[in-house]
C-alpha positions in Angstrom: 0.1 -18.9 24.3 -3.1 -17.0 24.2 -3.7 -13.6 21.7 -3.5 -11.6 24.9 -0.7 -13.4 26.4 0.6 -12.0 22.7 -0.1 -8.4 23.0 1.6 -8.1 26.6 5.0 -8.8 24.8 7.2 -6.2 23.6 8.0 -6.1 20.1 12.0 -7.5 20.5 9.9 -10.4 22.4 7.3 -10.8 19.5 10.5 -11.0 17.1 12.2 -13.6 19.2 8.7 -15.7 19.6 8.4 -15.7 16.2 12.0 -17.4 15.1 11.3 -19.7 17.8 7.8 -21.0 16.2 9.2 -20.8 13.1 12.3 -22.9 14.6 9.5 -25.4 15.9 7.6 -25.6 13.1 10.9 -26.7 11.3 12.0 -29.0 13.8 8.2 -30.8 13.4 8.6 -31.4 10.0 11.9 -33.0 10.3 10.4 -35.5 13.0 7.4 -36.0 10.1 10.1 -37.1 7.7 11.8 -39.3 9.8 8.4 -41.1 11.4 8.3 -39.6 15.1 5.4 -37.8 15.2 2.5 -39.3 14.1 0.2 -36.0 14.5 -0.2 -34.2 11.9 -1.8 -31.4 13.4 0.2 -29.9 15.1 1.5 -27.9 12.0 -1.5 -26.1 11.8 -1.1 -25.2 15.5 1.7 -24.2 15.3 1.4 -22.0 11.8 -1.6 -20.4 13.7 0.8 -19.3 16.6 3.0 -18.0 14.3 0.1 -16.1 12.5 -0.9 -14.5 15.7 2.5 -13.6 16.9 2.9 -11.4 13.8 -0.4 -9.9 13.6 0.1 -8.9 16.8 4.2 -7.5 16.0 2.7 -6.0 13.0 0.2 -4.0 14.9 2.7 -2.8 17.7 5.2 -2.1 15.0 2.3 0.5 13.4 1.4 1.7 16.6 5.2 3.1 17.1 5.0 4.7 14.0 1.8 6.2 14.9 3.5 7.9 17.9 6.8 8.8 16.3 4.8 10.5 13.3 2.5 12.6 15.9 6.0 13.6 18.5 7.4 15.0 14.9 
């Protein structure tokens, strides 16, 4: 998922994309451990993702405060 595929999501989405990396991420290093994935780097692929997903959360999360400070 691309950095503008990202920013279209809402921020419940963002949230929900986020557990699910971090599930995934979790998941990949149990298969590590147990010898069924041999690529290693697909942790880094996945930390990136996860990276990106809360840049992007972060930065809609300060945008809503933004607007609710200026509607005050």
């Amino acid at each position: 998922m691309s950095i503008n595929d990202l920013r279209e999501l809402s921020i419940s989405e963002l949230e929900t994309k986020v557990s699910e990396l971090k599930k995934e991420l979790m998941e990949s290093r149990f298969s590590l451990a147990t010898s069924q994935i041999e690529d290693t780097s697909i942790f880094k692929k996945i930390k990136k993702q996860i990276a990106q997903a809360n840049t992007v959360l972060n930065q809609k999360k300060r945008e809503d405060m933004m607007k609710a400070d200026n509607n005050e």
